[in-house]
N, C-alpha and C positions, 0 to 999 in steps of 0.2 A: 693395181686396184685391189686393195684388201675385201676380201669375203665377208658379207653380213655372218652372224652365228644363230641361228634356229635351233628351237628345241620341240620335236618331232613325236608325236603319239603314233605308234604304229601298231595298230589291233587286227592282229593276224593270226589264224589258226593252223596254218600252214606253212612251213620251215623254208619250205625251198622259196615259196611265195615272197616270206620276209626278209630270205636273203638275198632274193633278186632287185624287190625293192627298196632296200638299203642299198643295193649296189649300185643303182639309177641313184639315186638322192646323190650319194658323192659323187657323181660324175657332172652335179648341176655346177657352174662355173660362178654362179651368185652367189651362192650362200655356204657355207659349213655346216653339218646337220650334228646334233647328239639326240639319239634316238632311243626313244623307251619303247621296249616291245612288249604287250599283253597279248596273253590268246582269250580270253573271254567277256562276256558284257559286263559281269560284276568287277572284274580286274579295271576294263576297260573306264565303267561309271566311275568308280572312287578317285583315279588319276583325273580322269576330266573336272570332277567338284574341288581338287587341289585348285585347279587356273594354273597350274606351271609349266603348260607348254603356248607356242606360237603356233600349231598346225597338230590338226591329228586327222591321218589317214585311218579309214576303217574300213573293212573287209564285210560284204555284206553277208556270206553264209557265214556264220561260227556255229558250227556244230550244228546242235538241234537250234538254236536261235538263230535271226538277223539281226542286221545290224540297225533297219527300221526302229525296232525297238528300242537300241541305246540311244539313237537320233533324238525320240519322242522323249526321253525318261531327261536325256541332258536339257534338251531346251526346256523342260518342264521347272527343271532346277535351276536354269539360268545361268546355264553355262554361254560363255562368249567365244569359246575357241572354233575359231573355222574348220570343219569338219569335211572332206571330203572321202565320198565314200567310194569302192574297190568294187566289186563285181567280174568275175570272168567270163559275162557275156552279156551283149549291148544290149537293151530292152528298154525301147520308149516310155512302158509301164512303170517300170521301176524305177527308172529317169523319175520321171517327173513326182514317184510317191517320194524318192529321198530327199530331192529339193525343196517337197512341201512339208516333209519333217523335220527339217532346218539345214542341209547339205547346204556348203558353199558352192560343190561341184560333184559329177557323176562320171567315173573314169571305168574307161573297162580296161580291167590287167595287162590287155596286151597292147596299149597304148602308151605302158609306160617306156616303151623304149623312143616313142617320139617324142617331136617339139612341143604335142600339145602338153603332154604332161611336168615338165617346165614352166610354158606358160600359166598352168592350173596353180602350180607350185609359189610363183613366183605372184601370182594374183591374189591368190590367199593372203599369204604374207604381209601383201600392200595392204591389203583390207583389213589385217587383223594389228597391223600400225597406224591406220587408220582411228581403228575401234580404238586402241590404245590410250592415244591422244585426246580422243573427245574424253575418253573416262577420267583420264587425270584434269582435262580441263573441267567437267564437273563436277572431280571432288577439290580441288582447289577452289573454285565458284561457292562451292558447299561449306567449305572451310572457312572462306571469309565473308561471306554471309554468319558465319555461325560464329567468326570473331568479330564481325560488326555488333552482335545482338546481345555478344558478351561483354563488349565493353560497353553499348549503351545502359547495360544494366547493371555492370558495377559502377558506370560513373554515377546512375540514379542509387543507386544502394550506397554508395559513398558520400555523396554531396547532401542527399535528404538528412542524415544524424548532422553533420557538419552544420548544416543550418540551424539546427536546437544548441548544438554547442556555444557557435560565434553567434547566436542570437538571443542565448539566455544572458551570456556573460555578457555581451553590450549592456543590456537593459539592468543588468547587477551592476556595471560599472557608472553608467550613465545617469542610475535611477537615487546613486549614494546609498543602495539597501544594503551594501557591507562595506563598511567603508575599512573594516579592519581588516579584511580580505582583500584588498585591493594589489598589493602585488603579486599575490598568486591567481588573483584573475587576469590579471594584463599576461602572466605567465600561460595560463591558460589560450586566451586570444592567442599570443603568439605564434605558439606552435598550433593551435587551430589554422591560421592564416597560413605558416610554413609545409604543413599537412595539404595547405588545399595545394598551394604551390606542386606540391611534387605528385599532387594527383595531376594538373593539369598539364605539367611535363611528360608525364606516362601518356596523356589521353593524347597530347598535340604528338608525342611521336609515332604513338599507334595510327594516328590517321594520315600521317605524311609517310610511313611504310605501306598505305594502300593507297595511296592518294587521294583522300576526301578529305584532307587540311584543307578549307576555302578560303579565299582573298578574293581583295574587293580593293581594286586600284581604282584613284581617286586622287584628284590635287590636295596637295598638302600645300600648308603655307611656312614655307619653312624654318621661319624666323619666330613666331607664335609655338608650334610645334616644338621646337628644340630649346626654347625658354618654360616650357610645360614639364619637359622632364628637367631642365635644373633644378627648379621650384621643388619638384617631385626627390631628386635624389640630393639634394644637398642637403635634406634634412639627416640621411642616412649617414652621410660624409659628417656632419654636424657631429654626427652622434660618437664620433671616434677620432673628433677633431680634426678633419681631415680639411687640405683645401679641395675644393671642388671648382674647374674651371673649364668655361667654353669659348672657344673661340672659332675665327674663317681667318683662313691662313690667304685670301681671295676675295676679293668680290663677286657672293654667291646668285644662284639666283633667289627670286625671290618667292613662286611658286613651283613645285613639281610635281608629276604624277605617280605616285607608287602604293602599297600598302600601308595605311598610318599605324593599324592594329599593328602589325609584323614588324614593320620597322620598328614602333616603340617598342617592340619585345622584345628585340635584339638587342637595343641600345640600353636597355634598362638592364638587361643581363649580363651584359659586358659590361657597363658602368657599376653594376653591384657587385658581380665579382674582383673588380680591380678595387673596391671598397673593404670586399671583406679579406681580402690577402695584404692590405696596406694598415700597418701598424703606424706608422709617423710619413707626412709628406702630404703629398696632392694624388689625384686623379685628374686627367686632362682626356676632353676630347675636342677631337680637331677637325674641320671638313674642309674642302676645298675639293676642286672639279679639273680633271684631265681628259685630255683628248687620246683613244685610244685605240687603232683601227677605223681612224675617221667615224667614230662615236665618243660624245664626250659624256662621260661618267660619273658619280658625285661618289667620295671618298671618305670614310671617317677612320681615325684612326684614335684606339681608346687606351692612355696609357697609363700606369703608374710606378713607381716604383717600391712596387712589394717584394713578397716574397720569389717570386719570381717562381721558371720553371723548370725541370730537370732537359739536358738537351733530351735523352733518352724516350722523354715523354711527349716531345711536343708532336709526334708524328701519330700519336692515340690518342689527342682532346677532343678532338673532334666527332670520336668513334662514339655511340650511346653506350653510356654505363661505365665509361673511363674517368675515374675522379683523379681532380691533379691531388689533391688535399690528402688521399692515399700514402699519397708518396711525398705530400710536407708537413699533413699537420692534421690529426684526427680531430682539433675542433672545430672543425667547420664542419654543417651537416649539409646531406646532397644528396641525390641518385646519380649524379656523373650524366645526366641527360642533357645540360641546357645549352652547351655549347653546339652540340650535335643538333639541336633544335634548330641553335642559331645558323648550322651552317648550310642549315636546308631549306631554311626559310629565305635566306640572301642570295641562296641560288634559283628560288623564283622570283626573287624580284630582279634576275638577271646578274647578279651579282658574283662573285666570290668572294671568302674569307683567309686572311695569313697572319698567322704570329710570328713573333720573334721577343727571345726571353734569354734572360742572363740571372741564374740563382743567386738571390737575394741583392740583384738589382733592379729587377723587376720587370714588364711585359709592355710590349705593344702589339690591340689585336687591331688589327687593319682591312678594311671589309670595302667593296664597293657594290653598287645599284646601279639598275638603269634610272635614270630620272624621268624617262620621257623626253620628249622632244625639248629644250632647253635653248635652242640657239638662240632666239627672238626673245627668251625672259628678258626683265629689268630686274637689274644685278644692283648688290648695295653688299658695302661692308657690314656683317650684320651684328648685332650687343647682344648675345643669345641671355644673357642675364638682367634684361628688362624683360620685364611680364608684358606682352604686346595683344591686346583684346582688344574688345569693344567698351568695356566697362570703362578702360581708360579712354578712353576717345570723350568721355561727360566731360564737361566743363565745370572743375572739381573748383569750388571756392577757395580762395587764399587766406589760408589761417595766417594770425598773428601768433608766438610766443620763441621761445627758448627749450628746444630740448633733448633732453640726457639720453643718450645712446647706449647701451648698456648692453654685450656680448662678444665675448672670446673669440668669435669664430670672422676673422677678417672681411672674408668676404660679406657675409650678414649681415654683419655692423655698419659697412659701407654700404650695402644695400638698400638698410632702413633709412641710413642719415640722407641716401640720395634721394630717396622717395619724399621723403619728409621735408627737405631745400624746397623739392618741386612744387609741397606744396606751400612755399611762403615761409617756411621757419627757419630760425636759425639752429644750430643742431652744433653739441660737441660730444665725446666718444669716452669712454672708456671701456675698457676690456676684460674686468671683471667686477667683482662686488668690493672690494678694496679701492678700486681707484676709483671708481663710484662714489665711494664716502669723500674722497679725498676732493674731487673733484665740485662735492658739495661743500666742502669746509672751505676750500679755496674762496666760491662765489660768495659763501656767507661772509666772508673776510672780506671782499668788497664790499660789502652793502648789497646782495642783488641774490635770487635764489632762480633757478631753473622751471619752469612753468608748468615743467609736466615730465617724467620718466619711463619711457622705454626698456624693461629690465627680463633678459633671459633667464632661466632659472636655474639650468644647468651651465655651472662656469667653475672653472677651477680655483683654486684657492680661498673667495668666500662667494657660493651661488646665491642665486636670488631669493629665494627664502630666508635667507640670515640678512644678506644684506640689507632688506626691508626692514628686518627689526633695527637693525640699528641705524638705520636711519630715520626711521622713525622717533626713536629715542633721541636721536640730536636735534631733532625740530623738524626734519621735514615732510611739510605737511601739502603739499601737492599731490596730486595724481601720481599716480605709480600704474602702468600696465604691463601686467607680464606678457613674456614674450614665450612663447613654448609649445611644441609639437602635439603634446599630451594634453587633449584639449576634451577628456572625458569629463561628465558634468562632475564626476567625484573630486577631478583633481581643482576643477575651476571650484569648486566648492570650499575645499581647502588652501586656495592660495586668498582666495576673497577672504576667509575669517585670518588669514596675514595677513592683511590689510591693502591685496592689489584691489585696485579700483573696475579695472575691467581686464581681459582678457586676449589677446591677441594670437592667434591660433597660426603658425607655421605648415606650411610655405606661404610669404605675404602677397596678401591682394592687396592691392592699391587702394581701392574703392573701398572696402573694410575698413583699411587702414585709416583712411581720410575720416569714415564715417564716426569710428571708436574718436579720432583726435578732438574732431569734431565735437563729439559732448563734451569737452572738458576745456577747449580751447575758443580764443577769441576770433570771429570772423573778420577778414579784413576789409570786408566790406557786407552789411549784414542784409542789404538789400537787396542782393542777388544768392542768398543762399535759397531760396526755394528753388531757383534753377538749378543752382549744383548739387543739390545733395538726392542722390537715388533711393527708391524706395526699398528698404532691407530686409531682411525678414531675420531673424535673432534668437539663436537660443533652438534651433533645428525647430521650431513652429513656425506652423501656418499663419496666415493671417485670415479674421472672422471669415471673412465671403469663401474662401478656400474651404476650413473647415466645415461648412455649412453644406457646402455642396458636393464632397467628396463623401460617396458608398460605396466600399467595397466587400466584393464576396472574395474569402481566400477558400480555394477549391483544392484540398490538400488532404488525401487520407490518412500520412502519419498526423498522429493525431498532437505529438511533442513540435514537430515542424509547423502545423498548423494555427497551433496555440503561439508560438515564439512572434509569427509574422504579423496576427493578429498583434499582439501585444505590441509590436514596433513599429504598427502604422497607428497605433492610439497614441504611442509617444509622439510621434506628428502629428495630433489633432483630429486625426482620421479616422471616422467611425468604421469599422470592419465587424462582421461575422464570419464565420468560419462552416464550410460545409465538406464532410467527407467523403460522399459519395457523388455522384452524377443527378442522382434521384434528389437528394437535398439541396444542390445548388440547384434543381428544376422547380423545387416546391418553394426558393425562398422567391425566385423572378414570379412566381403565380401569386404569393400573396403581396411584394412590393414591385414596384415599379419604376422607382426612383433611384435605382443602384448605379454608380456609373463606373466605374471598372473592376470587370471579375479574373479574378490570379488562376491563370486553371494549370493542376498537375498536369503533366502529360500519361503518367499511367495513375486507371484510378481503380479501384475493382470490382465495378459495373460497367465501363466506360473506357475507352481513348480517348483524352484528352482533345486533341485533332477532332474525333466526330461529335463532343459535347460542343466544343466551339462553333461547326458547323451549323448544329441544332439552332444555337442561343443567338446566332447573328441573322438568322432567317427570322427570327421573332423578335428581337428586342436588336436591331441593324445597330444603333445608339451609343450601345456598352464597348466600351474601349473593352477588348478582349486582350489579355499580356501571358503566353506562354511561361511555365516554369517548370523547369525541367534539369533532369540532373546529367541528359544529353544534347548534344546540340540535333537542330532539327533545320533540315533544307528551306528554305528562301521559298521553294515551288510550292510543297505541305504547307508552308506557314499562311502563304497566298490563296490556296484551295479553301483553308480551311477559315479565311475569314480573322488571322490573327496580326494584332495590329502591330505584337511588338511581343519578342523571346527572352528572357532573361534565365541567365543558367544559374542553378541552386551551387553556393549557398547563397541567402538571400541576407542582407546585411542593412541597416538604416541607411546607408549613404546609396544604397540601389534603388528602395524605395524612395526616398528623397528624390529623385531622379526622373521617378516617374509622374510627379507631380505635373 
């Protein structure tokens, strides 16, 4: 058994003394000593205020001093070293004064040849490992306390500008106040939106290194669910012509229990990065369920064939701050965080993650979850590329006509024209702006023209802006709706004086869809369109009754964030003011009384956010209270303080919309 090592104060004015008690210390069988010798209380004090030893023996006469004295001066300074003191003769008195001037223990000299002085030795020690332990366990306790308060306060110091940013240039884009600025504000937005990105990759992995990442398992329906992100990422795939494909390699189930937040985070990161390393081809993800240790599992595997990855590296992607892009291709931007996100987030939902890649043939990353209990689901082959809601479940009227299909992107084209069969029409395809024309000169050559067209705007060879003019130009004079992602009011602005008729906003809803065909198209039976057709709301407005009865106070002291949320809740119709103190959102509920949901900062500088909220629902119960904050805030706080609903900065029209 190897010997602990101790480091020994030994304050002794007397030679033979301290070589006798050096000679005991090596003779102890526990520990190995290295011992510093002083003869006096000032040598004695400045070694003690260092902290570098585990034990200091002290000698109680030194000269004209005691060692009382240095007892009283160390604890006064707050020294921790266990001190026992020496005396060469036993004296209940002085027992008990050294004890009360902070002595661990009280030995007399000639005890050090027994057991107890061993035992004395060996007791300290414990206790001064003891002491040890509690102190690094409260400055570690201290440390992250103090890097909790530091990142709740750069995520609020970061996310409040961010909201002026992506919330001035919305309302410049949205509002057509610069329409000739218009590609460098979408430049703008971008990176504003890839800036929040990698802030909340920093914030999600700083809190999954102390564990207060939260989830919230919950059935998922998982056919609805993973047709949410096709919808979601096939615009992305769109955008670099990619295909994009989902499939069950099985008959899945059809509810499960896990994180919907987490799982879509994973899945959306793993599907965009196989997007952004794939120059030509597909993305494919795949799920299906195995049995595994007599627990069955749910599986996805997300693949494409990109760029692929070095073998050297795939044993670091997973690590935070490892970028594969490093080591293939400096245009991609990143902090090398998201995998490592991903691979901690799949290991609370029971999971693990594995790649495997072949340079420049590309990756498969292969992940599993616990599903929950599953045995007893109802299982079905599932079409993750029907949009599967409520909205479709209406009993959508059957149109009459003929119409033009019109987009590059395979799967989208077949998407629309299958939506559009369902509801009642006939439908043919073309694949860009050229065979568009053609495809109308054809019909015109029979005698017959197309009833209505469906036209993307981005398409290869001639996109839907030219194609419009010249068809126009050849006679065709039906409806025309574009089809396209880019659905700010600047661009719908400028495709309308092109002459498209309405608008069609990507990824397609059904019920839109119906409703846009709708105005232009004949019903197949017009007597039952009051039943089919839902009530919409168009053009991001409210309707009167909405408008009329929506007051909001935004309780926000930057005073550029303030101004931006106001202004994008009046572009919804929504009367708002603006208060930046605590004291002004109290004076504006004292002169109105009719407000009905107030936006509260969480830091204000009169105020916590948390205890104004408390204030205002003891007095006006009424007011939808909606946390905004640039950290996240506990579910317990949220509930103490009366708030009905948190939303984290920045704040964007589609959050607001939301809260309607």
């Amino acid at each position: 058994m190897s010997k602990k090592f101790a480091r020994v104060l030994l304050v002794e004015d007397d030679e033979d003394d301290y070589i006798l008690t050096s000679d005991h210390l090596s003779q102890l069988e526990s520990h190995s000593f290295e011992i510093d010798w002083v003869t006096n209380p000032n040598e004695a004090l400045e070694q003690l205020n260092l902290g570098k030893h585990d034990i200091c023996l002290l000698d109680y006469q030194l000269g004209a001093y005691n060692g009382l004295t240095v007892l009283e001066k160390a604890s006064k300074s707050g020294c921790i070293i266990p001190i026992i003191m020496l005396t060469g003769q036993s004296d209940d008195t002085l027992d008990q004064s050294a004890l009360a001037a902070g002595a661990v223990d009280y030995l007399v000299k000639g005890d050090i040849t027994t057991s107890r002085f061993a035992r004395a030795i060996r007791y300290a020690l414990a206790r001064q490992e003891i002491e040890n332990e509690r102190v690094e366990r409260i400055n570690a306790e201290t440390q992250n306390q103090s890097k909790d308060r530091f990142l709740a306060h750069l995520s609020h110091e970061l996310r409040t500008p961010l909201t002026s940013i992506l919330g001035y240039t919305e309302i410049l884009l949205n509002g057509n106040k610069a329409p000739n600025a218009e590609s460098e504000l979408n430049i703008i937005l971008n990176n504003g939106q890839h800036l929040l990105g990698l802030l909340n990759n920093v914030l999600d992995l700083s809190k999954i290194a102390v564990g207060k990442l939260e989830y919230n398992f919950c059935k998922i329906n998982l056919d609805s669910f993973i047709a949410d992100i096709f919808c979601l990422m096939q615009v992305h795939a769109a955008d670099k012509a990619l295909k994009l494909v989902m499939r069950g390699q099985d008959p899945l189930p059809l509810v499960i229990h896990s994180d919907p937040l987490r799982l879509r985070q994973v899945l959306i990161n793993l599907i965009h990065n196989g997007i952004k390393f794939t120059e030509q081809g597909q993305v494919e993800l795949t799920l299906w369920t195995e049995l595994i240790d007599n627990k069955e599992i749910l599986s996805f595997k997300v693949s494409d064939n990109g760029q692929g990855i070095p073998e050297d590296m795939l044993d670091n992607i997973f690590k935070p701050f490892e970028q594969v892009e490093d080591y293939i291709s400096r245009k991609e931007q990143g902090a090398g965080l998201g995998l490592s996100i991903c691979a901690e987030l799949i290991k609370h939902m029971g999971g693990t993650i594995q790649v495997q890649s072949l340079l420049n043939k590309g990756s498969d990353f292969t992940f599993s979850i616990d599903p929950g209990n599953i045995a007893g689901q109802e299982r079905a082959l599932l079409d993750f590329e029907q949009e599967h809601s409520l909205s479709e479940n209406l009993s959508l009227a059957k149109l009459r006509g003929h119409v033009l299909v019109v987009d590059d992107i395979d799967d989208i084209r077949l998407l629309i024209g299958r939506i559009c069969q369902s509801f009642g029409l006939k439908v043919t395809y073309a694949s860009n702006g050229i065979q568009a024309i053609e495809k109308f000169k054809l019909a015109s050559s029979q005698g017959w023209c197309f009833d209505l067209a469906l036209m993307d705007i981005h398409m290869p060879k001639l996109d839907g802006k030219r194609a419009i003019k010249e068809l126009k130009a050849l006679g065709f004079d039906q409806p025309i709706l574009a089809v396209t992602a880019a659905t700010m009011k600047g661009v719908k602005q400028e495709l309308l004086t092109l002459g498209f008729n309405q608008i069609v906003a990507k990824p397609i809803n059904k019920t839109e869809l119906h409703q846009n065909l709708a105005n232009y198209l004949k019903l197949e039976n017009p007597a039952k369109a009051t039943l089919a057709q839902p009530s919409l709301i168009t053009d991001n407005k409210l309707n009167s009754k909405e408008q009329s009865t929506q007051r909001i106070i935004v309780v926000e002291d930057d005073a550029d964030a303030a101004d931006v949320t106001v202004l994008l809740l009046k572009s919804l119709g929504i009367e708002a003011v603006k208060a930046q103190t605590a004291k002004q959102c109290q004076d504006l509920l004292k002169n109105e009384r009719n407000w009905t949901k107030i936006l509260l900062d969480l830091h204000l500088p009169d105020a916590n956010g948390l205890d104004l909220a408390s204030s205002i629902k003891q007095s006006h119960p009424d007011i939808t209270l909606i946390l905004v904050s640039g950290a996240t805030v506990t579910e317990q706080k949220l509930r103490q303080a009366g708030i009905d609903k948190a939303i984290l900065k920045p704040i964007n029209i589609e959050i607001l919309k939301s809260l309607r």
